[in-house]
Backbone as CSV, one residue per row, in Angstrom:
resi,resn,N_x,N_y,N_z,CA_x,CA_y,CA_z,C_x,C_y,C_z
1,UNK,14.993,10.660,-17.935,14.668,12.079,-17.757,15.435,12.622,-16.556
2,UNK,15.881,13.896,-16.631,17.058,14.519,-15.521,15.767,15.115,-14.421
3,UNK,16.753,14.876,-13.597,15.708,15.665,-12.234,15.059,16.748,-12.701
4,UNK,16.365,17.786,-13.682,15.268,19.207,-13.873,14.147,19.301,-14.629
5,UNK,14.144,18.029,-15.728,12.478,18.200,-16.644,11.660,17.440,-16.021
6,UNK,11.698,17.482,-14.238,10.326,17.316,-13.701,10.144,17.888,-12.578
7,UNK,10.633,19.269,-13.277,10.153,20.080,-12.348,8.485,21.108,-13.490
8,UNK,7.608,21.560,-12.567,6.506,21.397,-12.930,5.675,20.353,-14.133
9,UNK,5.968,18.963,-13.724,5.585,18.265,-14.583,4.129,17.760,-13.907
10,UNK,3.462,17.745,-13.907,1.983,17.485,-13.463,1.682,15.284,-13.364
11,UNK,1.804,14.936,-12.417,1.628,13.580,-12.203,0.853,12.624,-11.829
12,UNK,0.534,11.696,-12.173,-0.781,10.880,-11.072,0.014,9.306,-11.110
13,UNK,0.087,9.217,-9.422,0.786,7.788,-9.258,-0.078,7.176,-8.459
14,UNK,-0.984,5.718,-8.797,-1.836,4.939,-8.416,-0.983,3.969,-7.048
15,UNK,-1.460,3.555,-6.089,-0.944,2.606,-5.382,0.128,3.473,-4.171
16,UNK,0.079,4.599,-4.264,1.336,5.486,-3.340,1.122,5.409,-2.230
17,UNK,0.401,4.475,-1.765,0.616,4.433,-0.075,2.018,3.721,0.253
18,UNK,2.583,2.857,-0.551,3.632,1.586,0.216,3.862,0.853,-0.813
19,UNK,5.134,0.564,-1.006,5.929,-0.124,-1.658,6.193,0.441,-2.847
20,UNK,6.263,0.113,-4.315,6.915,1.099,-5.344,6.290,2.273,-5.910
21,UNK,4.791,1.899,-5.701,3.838,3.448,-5.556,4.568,4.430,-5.072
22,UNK,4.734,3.946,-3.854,5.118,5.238,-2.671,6.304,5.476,-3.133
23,UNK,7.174,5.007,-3.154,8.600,5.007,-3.973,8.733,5.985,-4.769
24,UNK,8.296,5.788,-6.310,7.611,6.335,-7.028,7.026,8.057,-6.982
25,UNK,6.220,7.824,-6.208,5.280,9.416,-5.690,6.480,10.373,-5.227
26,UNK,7.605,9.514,-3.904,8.283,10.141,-3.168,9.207,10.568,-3.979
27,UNK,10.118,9.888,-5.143,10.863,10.647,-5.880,10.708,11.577,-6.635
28,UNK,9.159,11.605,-7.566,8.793,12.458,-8.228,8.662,13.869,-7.504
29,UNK,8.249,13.898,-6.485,7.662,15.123,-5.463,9.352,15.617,-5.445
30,UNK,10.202,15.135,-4.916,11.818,15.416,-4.813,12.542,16.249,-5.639
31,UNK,11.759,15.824,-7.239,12.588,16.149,-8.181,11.666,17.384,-8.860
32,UNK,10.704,17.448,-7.997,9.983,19.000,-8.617,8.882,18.644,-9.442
33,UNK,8.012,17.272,-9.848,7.156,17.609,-9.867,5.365,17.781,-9.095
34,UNK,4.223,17.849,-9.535,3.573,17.824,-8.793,2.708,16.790,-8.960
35,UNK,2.542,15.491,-7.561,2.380,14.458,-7.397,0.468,14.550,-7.068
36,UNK,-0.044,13.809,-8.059,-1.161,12.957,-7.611,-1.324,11.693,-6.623
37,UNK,-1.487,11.624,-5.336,-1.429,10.229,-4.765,-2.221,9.869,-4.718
38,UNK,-2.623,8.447,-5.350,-3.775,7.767,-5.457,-3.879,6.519,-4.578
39,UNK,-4.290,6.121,-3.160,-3.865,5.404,-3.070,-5.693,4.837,-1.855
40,UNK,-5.833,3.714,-1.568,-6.877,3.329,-0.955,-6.588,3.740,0.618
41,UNK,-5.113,3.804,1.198,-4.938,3.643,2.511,-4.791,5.317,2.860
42,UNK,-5.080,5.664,3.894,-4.963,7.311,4.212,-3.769,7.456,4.493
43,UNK,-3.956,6.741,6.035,-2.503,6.930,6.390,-0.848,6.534,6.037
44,UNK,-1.118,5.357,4.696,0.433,5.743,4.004,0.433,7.362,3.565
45,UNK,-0.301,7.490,2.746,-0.296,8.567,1.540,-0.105,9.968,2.705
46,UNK,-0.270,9.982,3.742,0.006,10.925,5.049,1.371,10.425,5.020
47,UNK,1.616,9.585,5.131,3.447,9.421,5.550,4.179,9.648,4.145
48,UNK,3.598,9.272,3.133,4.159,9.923,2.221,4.327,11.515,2.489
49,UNK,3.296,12.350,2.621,3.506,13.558,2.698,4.582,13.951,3.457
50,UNK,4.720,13.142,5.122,5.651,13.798,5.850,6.904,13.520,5.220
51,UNK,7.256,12.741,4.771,8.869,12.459,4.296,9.202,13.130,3.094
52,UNK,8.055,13.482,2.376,8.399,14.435,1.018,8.582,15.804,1.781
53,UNK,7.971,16.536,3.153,7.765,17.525,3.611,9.419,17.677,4.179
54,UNK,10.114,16.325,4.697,11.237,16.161,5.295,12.631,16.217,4.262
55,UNK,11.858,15.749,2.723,12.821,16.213,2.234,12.765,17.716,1.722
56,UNK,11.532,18.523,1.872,12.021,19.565,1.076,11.552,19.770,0.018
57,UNK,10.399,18.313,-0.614,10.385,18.297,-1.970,9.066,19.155,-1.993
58,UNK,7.942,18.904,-3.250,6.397,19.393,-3.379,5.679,18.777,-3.081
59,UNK,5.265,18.992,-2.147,4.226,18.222,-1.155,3.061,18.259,-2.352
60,UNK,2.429,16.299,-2.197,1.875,15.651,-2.973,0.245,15.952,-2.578
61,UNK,-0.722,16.042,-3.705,-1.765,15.951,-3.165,-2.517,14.202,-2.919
62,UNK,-2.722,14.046,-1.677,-3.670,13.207,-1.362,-5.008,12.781,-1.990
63,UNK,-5.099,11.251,-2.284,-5.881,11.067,-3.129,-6.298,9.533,-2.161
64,UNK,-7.294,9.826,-1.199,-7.607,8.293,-0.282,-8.917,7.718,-1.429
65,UNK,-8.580,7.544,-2.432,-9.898,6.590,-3.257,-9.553,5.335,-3.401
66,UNK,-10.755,4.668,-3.817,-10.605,3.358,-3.932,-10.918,3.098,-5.787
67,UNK,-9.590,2.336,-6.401,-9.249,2.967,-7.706,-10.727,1.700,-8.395
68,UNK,-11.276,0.998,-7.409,-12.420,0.640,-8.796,-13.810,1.618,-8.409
69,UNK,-13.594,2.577,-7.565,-14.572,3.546,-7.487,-15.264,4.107,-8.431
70,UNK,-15.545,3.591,-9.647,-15.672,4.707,-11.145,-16.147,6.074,-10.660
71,UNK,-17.072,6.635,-9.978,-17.422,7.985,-10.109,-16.535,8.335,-9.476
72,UNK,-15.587,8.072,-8.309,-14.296,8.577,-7.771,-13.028,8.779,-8.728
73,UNK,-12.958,7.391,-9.716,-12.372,7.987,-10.960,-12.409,9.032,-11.911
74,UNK,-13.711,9.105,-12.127,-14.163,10.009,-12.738,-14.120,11.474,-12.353
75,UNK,-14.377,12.182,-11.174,-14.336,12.923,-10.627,-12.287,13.485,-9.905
76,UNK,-11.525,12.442,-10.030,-10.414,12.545,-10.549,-9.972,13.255,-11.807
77,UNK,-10.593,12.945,-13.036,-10.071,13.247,-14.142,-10.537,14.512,-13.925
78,UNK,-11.032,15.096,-13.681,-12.158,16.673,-13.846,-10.991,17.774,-12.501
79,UNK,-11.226,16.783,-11.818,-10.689,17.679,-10.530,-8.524,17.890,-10.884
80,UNK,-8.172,16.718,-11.562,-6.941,17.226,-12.185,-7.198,18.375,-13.425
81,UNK,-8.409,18.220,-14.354,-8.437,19.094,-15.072,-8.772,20.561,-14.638
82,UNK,-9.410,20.456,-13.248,-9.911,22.017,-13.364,-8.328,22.697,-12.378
83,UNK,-7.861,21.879,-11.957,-6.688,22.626,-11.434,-5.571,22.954,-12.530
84,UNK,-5.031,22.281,-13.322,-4.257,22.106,-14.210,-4.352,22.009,-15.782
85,UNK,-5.580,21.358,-15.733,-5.893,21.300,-17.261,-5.453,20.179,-18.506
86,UNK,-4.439,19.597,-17.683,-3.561,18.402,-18.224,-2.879,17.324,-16.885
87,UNK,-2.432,16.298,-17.469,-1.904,15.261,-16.946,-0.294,15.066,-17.881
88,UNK,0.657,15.146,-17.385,1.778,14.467,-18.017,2.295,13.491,-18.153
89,UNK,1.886,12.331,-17.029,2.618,11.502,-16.567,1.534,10.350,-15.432
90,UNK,1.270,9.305,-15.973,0.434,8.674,-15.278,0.875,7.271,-15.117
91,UNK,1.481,6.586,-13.518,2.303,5.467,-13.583,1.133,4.997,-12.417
92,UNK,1.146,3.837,-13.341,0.193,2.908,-12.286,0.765,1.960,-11.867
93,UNK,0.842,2.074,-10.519,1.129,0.616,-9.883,0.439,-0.201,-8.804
94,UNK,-0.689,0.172,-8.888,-1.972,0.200,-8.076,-2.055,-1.927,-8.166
95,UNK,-1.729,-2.532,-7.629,-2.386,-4.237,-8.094,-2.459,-4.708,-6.611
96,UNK,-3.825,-5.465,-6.886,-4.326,-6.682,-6.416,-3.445,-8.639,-6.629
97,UNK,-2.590,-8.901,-5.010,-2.436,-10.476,-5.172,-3.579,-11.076,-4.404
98,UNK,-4.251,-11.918,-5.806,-5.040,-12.524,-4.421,-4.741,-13.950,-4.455
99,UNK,-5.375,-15.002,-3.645,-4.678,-15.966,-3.325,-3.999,-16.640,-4.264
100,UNK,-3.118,-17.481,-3.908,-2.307,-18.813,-4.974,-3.763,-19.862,-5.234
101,UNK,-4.006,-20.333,-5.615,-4.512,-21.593,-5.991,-4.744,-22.125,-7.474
102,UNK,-5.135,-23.250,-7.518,-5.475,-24.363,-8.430,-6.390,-23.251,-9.144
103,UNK,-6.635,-23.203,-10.534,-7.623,-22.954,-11.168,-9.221,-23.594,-10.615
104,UNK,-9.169,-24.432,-10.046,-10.459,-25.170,-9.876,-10.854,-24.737,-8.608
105,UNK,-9.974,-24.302,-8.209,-9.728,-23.493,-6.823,-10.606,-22.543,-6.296
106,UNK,-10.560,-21.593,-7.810,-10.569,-19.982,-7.605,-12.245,-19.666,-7.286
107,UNK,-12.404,-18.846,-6.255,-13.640,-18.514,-5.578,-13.985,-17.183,-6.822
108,UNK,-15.305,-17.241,-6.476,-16.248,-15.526,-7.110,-15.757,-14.929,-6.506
109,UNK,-15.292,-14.631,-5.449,-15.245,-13.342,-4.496,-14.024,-12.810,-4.770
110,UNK,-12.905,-13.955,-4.772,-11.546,-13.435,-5.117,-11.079,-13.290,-6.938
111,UNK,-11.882,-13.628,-7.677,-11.996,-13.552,-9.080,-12.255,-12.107,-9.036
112,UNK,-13.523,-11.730,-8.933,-14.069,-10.488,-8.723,-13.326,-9.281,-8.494
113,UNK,-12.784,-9.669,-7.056,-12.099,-8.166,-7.023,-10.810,-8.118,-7.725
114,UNK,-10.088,-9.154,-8.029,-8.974,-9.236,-8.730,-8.748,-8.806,-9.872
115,UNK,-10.059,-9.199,-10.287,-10.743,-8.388,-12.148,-11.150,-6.957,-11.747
116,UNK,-11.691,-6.686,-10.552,-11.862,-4.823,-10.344,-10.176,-4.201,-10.420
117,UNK,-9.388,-4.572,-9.536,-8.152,-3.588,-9.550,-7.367,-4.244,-10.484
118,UNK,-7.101,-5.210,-11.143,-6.035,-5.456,-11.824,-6.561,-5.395,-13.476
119,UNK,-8.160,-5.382,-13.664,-8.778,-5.698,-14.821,-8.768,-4.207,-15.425
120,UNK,-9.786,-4.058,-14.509,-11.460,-3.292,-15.245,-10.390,-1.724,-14.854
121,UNK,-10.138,-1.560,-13.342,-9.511,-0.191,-13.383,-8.500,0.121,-13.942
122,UNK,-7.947,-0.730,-14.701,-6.784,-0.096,-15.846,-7.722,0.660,-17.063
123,UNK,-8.865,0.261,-17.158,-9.842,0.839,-18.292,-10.171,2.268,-17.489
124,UNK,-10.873,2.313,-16.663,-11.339,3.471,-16.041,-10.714,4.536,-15.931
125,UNK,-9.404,4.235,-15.542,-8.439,5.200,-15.020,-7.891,6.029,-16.965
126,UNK,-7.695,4.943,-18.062,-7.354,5.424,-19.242,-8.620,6.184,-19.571
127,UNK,-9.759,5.976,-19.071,-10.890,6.706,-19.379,-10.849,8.206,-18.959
128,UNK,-10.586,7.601,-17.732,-10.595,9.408,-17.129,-9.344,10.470,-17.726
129,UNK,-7.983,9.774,-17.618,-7.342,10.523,-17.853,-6.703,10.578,-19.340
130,UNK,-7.425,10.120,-19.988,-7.091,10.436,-21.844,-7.017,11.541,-22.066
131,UNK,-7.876,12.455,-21.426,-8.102,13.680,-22.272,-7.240,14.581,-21.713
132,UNK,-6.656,14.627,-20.564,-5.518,15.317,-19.762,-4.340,14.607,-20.129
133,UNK,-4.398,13.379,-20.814,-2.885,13.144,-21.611,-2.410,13.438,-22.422
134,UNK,-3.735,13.964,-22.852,-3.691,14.770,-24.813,-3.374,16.244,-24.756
135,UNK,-3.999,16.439,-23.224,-3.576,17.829,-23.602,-1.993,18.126,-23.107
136,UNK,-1.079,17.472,-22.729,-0.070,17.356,-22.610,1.016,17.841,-23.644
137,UNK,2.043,18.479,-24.002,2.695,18.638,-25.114,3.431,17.011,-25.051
138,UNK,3.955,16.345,-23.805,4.793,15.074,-24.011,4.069,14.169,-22.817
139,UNK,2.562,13.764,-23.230,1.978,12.952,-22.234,3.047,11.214,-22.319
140,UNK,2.665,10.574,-20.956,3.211,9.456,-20.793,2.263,8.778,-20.028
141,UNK,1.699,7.560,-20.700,1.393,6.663,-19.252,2.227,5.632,-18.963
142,UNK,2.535,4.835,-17.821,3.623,3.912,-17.370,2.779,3.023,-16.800
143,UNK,2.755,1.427,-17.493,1.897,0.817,-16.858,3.150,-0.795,-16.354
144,UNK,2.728,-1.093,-14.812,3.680,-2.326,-14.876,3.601,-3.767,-15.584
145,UNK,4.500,-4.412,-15.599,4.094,-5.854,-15.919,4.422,-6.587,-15.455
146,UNK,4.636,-8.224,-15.602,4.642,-9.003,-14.440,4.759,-10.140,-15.255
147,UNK,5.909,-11.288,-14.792,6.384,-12.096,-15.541,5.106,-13.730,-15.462
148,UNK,4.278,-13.295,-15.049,3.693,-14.833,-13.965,2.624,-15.390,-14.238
149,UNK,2.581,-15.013,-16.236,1.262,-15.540,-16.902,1.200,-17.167,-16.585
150,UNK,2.453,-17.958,-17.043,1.841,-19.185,-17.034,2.587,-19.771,-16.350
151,UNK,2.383,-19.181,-14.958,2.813,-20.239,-13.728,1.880,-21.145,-13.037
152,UNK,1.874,-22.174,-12.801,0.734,-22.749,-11.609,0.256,-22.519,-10.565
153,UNK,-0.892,-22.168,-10.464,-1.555,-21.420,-8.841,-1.875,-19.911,-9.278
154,UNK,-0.789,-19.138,-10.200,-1.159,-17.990,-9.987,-2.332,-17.185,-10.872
155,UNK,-3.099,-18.242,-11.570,-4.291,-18.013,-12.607,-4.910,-16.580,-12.323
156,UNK,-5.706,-16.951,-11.291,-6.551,-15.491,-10.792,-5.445,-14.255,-11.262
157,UNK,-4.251,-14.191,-10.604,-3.629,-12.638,-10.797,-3.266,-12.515,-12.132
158,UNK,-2.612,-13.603,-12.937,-2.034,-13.875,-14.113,-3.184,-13.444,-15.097
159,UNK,-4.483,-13.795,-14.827,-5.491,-13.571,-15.980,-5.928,-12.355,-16.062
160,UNK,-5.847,-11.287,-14.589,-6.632,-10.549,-13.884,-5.632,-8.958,-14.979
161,UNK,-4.302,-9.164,-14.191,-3.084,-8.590,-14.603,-3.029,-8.513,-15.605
162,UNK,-2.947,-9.200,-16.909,-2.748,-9.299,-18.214,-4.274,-8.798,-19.089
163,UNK,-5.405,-8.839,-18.076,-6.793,-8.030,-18.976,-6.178,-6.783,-18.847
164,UNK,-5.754,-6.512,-17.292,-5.236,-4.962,-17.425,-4.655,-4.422,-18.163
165,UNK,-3.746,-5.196,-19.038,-2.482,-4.802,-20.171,-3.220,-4.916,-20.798
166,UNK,-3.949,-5.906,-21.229,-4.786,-5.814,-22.904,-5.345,-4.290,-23.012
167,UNK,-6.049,-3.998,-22.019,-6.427,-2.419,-22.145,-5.488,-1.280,-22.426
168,UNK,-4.420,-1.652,-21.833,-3.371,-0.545,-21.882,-2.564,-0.614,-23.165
169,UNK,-2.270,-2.330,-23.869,-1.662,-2.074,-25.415,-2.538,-1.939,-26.229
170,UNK,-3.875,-2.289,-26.090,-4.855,-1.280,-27.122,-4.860,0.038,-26.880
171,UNK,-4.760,0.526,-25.922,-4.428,2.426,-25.656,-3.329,2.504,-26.536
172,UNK,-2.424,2.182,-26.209,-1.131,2.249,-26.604,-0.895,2.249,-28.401
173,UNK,-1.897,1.627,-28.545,-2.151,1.114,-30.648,-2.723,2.046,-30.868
174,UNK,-3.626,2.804,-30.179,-4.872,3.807,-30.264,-4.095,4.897,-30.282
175,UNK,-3.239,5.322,-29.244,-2.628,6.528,-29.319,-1.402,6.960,-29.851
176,UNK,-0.784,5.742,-30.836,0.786,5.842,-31.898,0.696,6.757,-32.518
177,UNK,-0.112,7.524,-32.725,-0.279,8.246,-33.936,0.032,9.933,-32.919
178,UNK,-0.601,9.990,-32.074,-0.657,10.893,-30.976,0.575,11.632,-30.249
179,UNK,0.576,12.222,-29.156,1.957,12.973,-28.750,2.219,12.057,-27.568
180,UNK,0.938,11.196,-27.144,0.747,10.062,-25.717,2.251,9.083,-26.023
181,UNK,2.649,8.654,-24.855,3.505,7.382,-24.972,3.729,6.591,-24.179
182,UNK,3.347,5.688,-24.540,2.368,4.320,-23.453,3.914,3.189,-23.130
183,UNK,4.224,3.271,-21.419,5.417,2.470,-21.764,5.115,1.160,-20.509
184,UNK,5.759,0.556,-21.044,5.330,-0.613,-20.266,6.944,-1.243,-19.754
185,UNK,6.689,-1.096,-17.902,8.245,-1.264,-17.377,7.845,-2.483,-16.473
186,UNK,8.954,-3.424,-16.736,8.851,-4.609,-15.829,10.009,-4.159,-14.116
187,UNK,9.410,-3.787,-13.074,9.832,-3.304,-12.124,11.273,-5.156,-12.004
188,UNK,12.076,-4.737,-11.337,12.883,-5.839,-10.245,12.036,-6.088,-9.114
189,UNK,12.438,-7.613,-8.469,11.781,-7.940,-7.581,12.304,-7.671,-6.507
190,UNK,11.282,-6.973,-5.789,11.242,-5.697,-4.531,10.833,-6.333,-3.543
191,UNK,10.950,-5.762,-2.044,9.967,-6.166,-0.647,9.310,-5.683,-0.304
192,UNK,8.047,-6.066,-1.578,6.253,-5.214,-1.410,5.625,-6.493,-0.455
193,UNK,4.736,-5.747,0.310,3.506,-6.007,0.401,2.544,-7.186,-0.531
194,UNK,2.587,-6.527,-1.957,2.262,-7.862,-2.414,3.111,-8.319,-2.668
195,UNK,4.190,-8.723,-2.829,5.602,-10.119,-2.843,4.981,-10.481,-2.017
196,UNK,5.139,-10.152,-0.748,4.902,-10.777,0.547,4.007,-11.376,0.521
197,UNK,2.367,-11.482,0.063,1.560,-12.215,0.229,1.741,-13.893,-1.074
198,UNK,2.645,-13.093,-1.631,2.638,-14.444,-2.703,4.117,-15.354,-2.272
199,UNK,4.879,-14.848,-1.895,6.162,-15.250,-1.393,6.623,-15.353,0.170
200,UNK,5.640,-15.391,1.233,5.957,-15.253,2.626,6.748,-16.173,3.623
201,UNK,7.579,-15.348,4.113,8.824,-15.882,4.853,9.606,-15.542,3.896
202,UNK,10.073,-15.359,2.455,11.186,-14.951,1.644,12.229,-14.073,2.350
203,UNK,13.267,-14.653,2.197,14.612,-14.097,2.754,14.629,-12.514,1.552
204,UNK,14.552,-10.992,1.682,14.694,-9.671,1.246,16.155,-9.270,1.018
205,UNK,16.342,-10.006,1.370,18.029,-8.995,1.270,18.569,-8.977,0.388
206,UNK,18.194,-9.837,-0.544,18.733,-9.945,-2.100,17.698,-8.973,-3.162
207,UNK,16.762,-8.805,-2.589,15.480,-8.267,-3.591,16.063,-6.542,-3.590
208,UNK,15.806,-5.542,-4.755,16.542,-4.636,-4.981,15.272,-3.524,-4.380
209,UNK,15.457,-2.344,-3.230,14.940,-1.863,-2.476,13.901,-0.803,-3.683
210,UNK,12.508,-0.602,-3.171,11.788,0.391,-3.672,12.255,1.293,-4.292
211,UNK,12.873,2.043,-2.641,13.699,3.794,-3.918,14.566,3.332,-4.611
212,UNK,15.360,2.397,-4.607,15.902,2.426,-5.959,15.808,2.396,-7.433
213,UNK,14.104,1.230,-7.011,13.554,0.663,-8.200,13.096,2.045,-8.764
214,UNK,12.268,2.546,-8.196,11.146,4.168,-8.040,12.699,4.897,-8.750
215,UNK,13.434,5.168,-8.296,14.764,6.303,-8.925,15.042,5.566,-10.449
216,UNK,15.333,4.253,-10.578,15.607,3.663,-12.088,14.798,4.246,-12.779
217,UNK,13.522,3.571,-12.784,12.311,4.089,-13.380,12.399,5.864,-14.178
218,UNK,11.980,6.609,-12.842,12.606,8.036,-13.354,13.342,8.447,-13.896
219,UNK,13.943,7.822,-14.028,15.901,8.204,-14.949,15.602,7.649,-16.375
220,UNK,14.656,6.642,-16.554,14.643,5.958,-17.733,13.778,6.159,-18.717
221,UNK,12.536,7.631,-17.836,11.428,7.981,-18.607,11.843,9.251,-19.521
């Protein structure tokens, strides 16, 4: 898609505090349209603002929720609808790494939340915003994926990650018939935050930078 058909395109990008979220948010705002930031941390989604403000672009609205919040979800979908009425464009890149270990390993606590952001809120979020995708003349949702089902150690994210997709290619079967178009992009490996917790000490200089990844992406929707 060219910079100019996103200009007033109406958006919601999950995870926009830091790393391809933010990426992501920051190009869209650039290229004219108007950015949802969804993100748990305040003060990225503030530095997002200043550098979109620095370029010039449409300053994004701030969104400090926490995405397994359901009534915060919920109250999302309503509050994009009463401003706008629709959603065009909904790229999630919102995920939870939680630790490496052994299957025999894996604690309740870190199961748990791993299944809240990587599971259950891929459901919530298609909940809320179905009906602002429909009303879209060319709705899109963009959900990531991740190569690291059947590696060793990485069970928890691998199982957690892939419920999330099951939700999103049943959306995706659900809405073929529809004007929705459910795409599923495997990002390059970047120097996030979560890399970092699964890969630490990794030499970056070879890994291909955010805005670039965030600019591919856009060009390809």
């Amino acid at each position: 898609m060219t910079q100019e058909n996103y200009n007033e395109r109406i958006a919601l990008v999950t995870g926009a505090s830091r790393g391809f979220g933010f990426a992501v948010a920051k190009a869209l705002c650039e290229r004219g349209a108007t950015v949802f930031a969804l993100a748990r941390t305040l003060g990225g989604l503030e530095d997002l603002d200043d550098l979109v403000q620095q370029s010039k672009g449409v300053r994004p609205v701030l969104l400090p929720l926490d995405i397994t919040d359901d009534s915060a979800i919920e109250r999302l979908g309503a509050a994009i609808h009463e401003r706008h009425g629709r959603l065009d464009l909904l790229i999630h890149c919102a995920a939870h790494a939680p630790p490496l270990t052994p299957v025999g390993h894996i604690t309740a606590k870190d199961l748990d939340k791993a299944w809240k952001i990587n599971g259950r809120a891929v459901q919530q979020l298609i909940r809320s915003v179905d009906p602002l995708l429909r009303a879209s003349e060319k709705g899109q949702a963009v959900f990531m994926t991740d190569p690291h089902e059947n590696a060793p150690f990485w069970g928890t994210y691998a199982v957690t990650k892939e419920a999330g997709l099951g939700f999103a290619r049943a959306y995706a079967a659900e809405t073929a018939q529809s004007g929705i178009k459910v795409i599923f992009h495997q990002p390059p490996e970047m120097p996030t935050a979560l890399r970092s917790r699964f890969y630490p000490g990794q030499n970056t200089g070879a890994l291909t930078l955010c805005t670039d990844a965030g600019r591919l992406l856009l060009d390809s929707l």
